[in-house]
N, C-alpha and C positions, 0 to 999 in steps of 0.2 A: 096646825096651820103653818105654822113656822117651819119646821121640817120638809112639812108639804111644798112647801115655794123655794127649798133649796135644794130639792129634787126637783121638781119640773127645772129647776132651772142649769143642772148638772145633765139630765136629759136630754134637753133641747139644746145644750152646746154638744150633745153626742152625735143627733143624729141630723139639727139642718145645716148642719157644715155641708152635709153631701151636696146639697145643690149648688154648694158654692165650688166644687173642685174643678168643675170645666173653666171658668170665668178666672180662678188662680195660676191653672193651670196655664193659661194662655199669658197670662202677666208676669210668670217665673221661667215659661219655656220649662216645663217640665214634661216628663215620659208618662206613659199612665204606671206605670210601676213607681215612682218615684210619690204622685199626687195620690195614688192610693194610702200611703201612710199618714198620709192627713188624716184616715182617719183607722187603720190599725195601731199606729202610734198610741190615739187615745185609748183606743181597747185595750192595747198590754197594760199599760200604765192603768187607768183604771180597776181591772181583773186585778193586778195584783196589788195594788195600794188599797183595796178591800179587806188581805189578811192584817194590814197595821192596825184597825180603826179599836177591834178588844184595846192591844196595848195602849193607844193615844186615850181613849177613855178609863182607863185605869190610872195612866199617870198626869193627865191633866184635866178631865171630867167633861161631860158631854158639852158646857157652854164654852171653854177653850177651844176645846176640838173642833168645835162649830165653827165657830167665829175664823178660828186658822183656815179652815177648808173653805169657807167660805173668799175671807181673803187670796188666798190661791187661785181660786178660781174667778176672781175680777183680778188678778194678777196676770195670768194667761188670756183673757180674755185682751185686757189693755195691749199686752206683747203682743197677740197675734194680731191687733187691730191694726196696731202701728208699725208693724213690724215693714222693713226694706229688704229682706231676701228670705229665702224659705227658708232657714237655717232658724231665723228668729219667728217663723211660721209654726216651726216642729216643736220648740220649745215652749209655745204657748200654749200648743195642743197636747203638749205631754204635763204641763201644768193643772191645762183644766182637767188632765184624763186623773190624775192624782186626786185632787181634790173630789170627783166625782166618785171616785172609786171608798175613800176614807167617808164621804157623805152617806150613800146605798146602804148600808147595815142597819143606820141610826135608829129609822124610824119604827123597825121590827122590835127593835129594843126596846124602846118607849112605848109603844102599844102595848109589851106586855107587862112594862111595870106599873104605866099609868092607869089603866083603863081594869073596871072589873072584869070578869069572866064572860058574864052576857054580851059586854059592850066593847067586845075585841074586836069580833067580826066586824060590826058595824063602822069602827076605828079603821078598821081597815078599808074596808069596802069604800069609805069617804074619802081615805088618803089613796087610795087606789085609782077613784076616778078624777082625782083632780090630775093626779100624775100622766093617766095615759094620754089625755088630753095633749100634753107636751107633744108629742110624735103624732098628732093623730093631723093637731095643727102648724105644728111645727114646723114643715114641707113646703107649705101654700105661702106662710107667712115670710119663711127665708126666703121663696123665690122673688116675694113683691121688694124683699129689701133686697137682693143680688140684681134684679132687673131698674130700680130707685135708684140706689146709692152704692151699688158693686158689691164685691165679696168682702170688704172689710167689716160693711158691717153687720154680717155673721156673728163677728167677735165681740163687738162693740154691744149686742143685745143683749148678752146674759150681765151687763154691768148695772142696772139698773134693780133685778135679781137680787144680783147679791147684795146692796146697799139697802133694800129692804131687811131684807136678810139680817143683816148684820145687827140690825136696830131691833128687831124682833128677838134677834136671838138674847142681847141682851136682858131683854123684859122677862122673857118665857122660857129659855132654855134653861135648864136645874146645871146647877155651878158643882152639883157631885160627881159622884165617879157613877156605874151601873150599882145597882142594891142600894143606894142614899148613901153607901159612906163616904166622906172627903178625896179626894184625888191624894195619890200618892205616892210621888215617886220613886221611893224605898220598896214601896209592896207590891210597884208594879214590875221591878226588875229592869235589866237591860232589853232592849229591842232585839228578835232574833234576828242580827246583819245575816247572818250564814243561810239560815231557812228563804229568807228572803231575796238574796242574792238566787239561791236554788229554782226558787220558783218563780223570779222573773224570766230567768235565762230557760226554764225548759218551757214558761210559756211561748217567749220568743221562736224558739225552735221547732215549736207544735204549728205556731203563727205561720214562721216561714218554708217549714217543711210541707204543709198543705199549698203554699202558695206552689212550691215549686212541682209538687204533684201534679199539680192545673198544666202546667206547660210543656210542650212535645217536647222537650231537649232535657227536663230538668231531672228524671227520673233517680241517675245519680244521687245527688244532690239531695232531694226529697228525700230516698232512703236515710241516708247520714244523718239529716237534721230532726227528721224523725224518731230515729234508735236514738240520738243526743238528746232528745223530746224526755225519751220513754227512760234514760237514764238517769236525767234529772230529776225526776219525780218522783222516781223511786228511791234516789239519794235524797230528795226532801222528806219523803215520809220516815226513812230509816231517823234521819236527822230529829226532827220532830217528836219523836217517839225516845229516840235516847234522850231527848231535852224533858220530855216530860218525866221521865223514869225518874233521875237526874237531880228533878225538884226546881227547874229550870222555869222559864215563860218561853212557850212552843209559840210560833202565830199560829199551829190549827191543831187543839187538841187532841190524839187520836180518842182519849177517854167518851167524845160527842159518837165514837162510830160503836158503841156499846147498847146501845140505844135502838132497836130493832127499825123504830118509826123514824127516830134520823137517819140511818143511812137508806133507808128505802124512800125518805122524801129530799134524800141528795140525787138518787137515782134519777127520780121524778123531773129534777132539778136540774140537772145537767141536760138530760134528754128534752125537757121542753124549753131549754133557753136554744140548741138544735134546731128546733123546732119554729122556734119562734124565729128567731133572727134569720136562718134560714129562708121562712118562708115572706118574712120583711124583706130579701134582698129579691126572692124569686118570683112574686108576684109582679110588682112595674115592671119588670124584663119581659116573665110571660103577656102582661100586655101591649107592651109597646112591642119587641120584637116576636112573640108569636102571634097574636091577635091586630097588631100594627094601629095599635092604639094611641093618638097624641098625647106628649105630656101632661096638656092640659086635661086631657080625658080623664086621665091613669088618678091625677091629683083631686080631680072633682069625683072618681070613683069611689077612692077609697076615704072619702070624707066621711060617709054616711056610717061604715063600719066602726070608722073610731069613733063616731058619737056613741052607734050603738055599743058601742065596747066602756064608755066610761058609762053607760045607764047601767050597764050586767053588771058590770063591778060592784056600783053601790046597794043596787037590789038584792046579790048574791051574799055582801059580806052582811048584811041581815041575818040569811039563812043562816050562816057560818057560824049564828050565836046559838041555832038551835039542831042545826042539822049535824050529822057527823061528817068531819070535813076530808076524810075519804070518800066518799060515796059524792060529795059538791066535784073534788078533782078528777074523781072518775069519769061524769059525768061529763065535763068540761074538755077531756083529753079525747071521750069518743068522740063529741060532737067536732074536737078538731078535726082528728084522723075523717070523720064523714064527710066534713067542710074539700080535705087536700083530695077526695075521692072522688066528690062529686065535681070538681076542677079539669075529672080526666075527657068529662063528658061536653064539655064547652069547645065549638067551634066556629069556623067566621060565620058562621050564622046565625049563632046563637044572639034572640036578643041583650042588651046591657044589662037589664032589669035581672036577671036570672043568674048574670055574672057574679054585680051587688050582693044578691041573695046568699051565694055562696062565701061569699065573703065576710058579711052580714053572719052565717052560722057560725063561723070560724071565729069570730072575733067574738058571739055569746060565750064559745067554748073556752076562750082566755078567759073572757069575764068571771068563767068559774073559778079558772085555776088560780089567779092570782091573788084574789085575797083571803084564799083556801090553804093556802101549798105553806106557804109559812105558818101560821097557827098548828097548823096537822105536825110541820114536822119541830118547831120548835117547843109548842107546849110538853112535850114530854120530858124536857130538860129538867137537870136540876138550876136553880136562879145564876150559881155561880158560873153555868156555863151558855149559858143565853148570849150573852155577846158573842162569844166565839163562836157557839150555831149560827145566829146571824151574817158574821162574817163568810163560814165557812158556806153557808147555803149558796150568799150571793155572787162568791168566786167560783164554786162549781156553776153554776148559772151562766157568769160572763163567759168562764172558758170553754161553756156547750155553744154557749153564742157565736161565739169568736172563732168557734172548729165549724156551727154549722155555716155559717156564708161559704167559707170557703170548701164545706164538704158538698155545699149544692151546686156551684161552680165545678166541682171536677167530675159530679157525676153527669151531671147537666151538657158538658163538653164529649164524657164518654158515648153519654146517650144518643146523640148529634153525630157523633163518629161511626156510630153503630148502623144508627139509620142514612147516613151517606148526606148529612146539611151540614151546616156553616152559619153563627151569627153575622159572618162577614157578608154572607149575601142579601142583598137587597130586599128580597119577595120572602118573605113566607111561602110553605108548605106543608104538606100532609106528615111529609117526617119531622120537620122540626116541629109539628105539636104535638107531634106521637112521642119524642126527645121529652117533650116538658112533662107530658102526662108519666111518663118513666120520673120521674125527679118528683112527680105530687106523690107519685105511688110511694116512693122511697120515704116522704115528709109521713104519711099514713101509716107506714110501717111504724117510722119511731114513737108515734103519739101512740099505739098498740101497744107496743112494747115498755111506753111507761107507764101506760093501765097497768100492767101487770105488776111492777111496781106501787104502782098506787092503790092498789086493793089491799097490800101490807100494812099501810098506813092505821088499817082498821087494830093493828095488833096494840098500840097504844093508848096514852092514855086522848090521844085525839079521838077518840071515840066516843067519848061523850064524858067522858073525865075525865075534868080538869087536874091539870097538878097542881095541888095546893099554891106551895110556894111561891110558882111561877104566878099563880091566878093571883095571887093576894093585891089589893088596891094598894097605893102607897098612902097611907097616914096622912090628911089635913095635917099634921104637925110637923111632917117631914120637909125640908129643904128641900127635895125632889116634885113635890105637891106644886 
């Protein structure tokens, strides 16, 4: 529970800022390139403040770590409340995106040390639907505060959050390191500055290199920052890899890519945070500007999906205790790819009810993967590398997120180019939904292409064998209990 309320609440400063960037936007006199980083800002930050959270739990144990990230984020929250210019706007948002990024691991970790083998799935599945909830409500609730009280208080929301938080965390969070032993900052090493500098900077570049892809002049530009993208990342892994040889503290083991089940359920990982995020930005477009659907529409549309998305969850992470959790994420990834297919076949005529519906599958088909996808690919760890899969899953995760918005934006623009429209015009058309239906197609394609990843899944011990170690309850006598 405690976990669970400092994730929805790391969440919900992620995604209902959006509603607030038109109304800041107008009070800063900003460009839409400029108010966009309200909220890519938080993404980099985020994405990679994910690799620190192993070492911060190693050297100061998961109730510090808490309690700090926690802090940080009614830290940013208060700055961007009060903040007098966008400069103290970014900074608040690069605060919370820190703090949300070192929070996201936590709770994967705790599941597997807390909870028996039976009752993982189910651990999940519970902490799963409280979580989606966050975004599902998130949306409706920012706008009644930005349309109430302005965009300040956005900020001002998640402060009440963490102050629970903080009190909870005291009571319930374990004052050890991961595995029950004491925090320790001899045995946890230096922070890797270098790896981490590396992979902010090539996220950055992946970030802005896609951006500049999007736009008829930047072509240049895109190139450059892209190769600098694909440079950097590869100068991180070399890095990482000498660090571990070395006897060093890497932030992302390569030893975790030894692992058949891990690296096919980082595949998975990547391609459905793509996927997901993606079709989070492309769906309200496709219906406001293709189907010319009111905000209020769009908002009361997709209410129904996120209810039904936090019931899948807890029903499925049930199964998860008995089912094999390739065959739940399988399942879950077709029923996407059929949800972004059956999208192609919607037009202004179509009634709303049938719209829901497809959206409604789509959001069963997360209900699979989500409290699947991690169990499958981290039970096959050995315990002393659990944090670090953790880590490592949900930074490939954000950086598929954070590639797909902006990969569906530039195909989404191609597509529009191709068939001869423009979101700059007024009216809808036959090509601009035939533009969108090309972008559901492309969404369908990758949900495809991580089945085929996620049938691998089956090669481990996510299969219906546990790994001991990892499985084992923590001892009533343990300080982590």
């Amino acid at each position: 529970m405690t976990v669970m309320i400092g994730t929805i609440a790391s969440v919900m400063s992620s995604t209902i800022v959006n509603v607030a960037i038109p109304d800041m936007s107008r009070h800063f006199s900003l460009g839409q390139e400029r108010a966009q980083w309200v909220s890519s800002g938080f993404m980099v930050a985020m994405t990679v403040s994910m690799l620190t959270t192993p070492w911060l739990l190693g050297r100061f144990g998961y109730r510090r770590t808490y309690a700090a990230a926690m802090v940080t984020l009614l830290a940013g929250g208060l700055v961007g409340g009060f903040a007098g210019s966008y400069g103290l706007v970014m900074a608040g948002r690069v605060a919370e995106g820190l703090a949300a990024g070192v929070v996201q691991p936590i709770p994967a970790i705790i599941i597997l040390r807390a909870f028996a083998p039976h009752e993982q799935g189910r651990a999940s599945g519970i902490f799963g639907m409280g979580v989606v909830l966050a975004p599902a409500i998130g949306p409706s609730l920012g706008g009644v505060l930005v349309d109430g009280f302005g965009w300040r208080s956005i900020f001002f929301m998640v402060v009440p959050f963490c102050l629970v938080c903080l009190w909870l965390g005291q009571r319930f969070v374990p004052d050890t390191a991961p595995g029950g032993a004491a925090a320790d900052r001899q045995a946890a090493g230096r922070l890797d500055w270098l790896g981490l500098g590396l992979g902010c900077a090539g996220t950055l570049c992946l970030l802005n290199g896609l951006v500049a892809l999007n736009s008829t002049t930047g072509l240049g530009e895109a190139v450059v920052l892209l190769g600098a993208a694909a440079a950097l990342f590869a100068a991180f892994v070399a890095w990482e890899y000498r660090l571990g040889r070395t006897g060093g503290t890497p932030l992302m083991h390569l030893a975790l890519f030894r692992h058949r089940s891990f690296t096919m359920g980082s595949v998975v990982s990547f391609i459905y945070g793509t996927a997901l995020f993606g079709s989070t930005y492309l769906l309200p477009v496709y219906m406001q500007l293709g189907l010319h659907l009111s905000a209020v529409h769009v908002g009361t549309l997709m209410m129904p999906a996120g209810i039904v998305l936090a019931i899948a969850i807890a029903v499925v992470g049930r199964l998860a205790d008995r089912q094999p959790t390739y065959r739940l994420v399988s399942i879950g990834l077709a029923l996407l790819a059929v949800s972004f297919g059956l999208m192609t076949f919607v037009g202004m005529q179509t009634a709303l009810w049938i719209l829901v519906g497809f959206a409604i599958l789509g959001r069963i088909g997360l209900g699979f993967i989500l409290p699947s996808l991690n169990l499958g690919t981290l039970q096959p760890l050995d315990p002393a590398l659990v944090p670090q899969g953790a880590s490592a899953v949900n930074f490939l995760r954000m950086l598929g997120g954070a590639a797909g918005v902006s990969l569906c934006g530039i195909v989404l623009e191609w597509r529009l180019a191709v068939h001869g429209d423009s979101l700059a015009n007024a009216t809808t058309s036959v090509a601009r939904l035939a533009a969108f239906n090309d972008t559901f197609w492309m969404l369908a394609g990758l949900c495809l292409l991580a089945l085929v990843a996620a049938l691998q899944l089956r090669a481990g011990p996510s299969s219906g064998k546990k790994h001991k170690a990892v499985a084992q309850r923590i001892p009533p006598s343990s300080p982590e209990s």
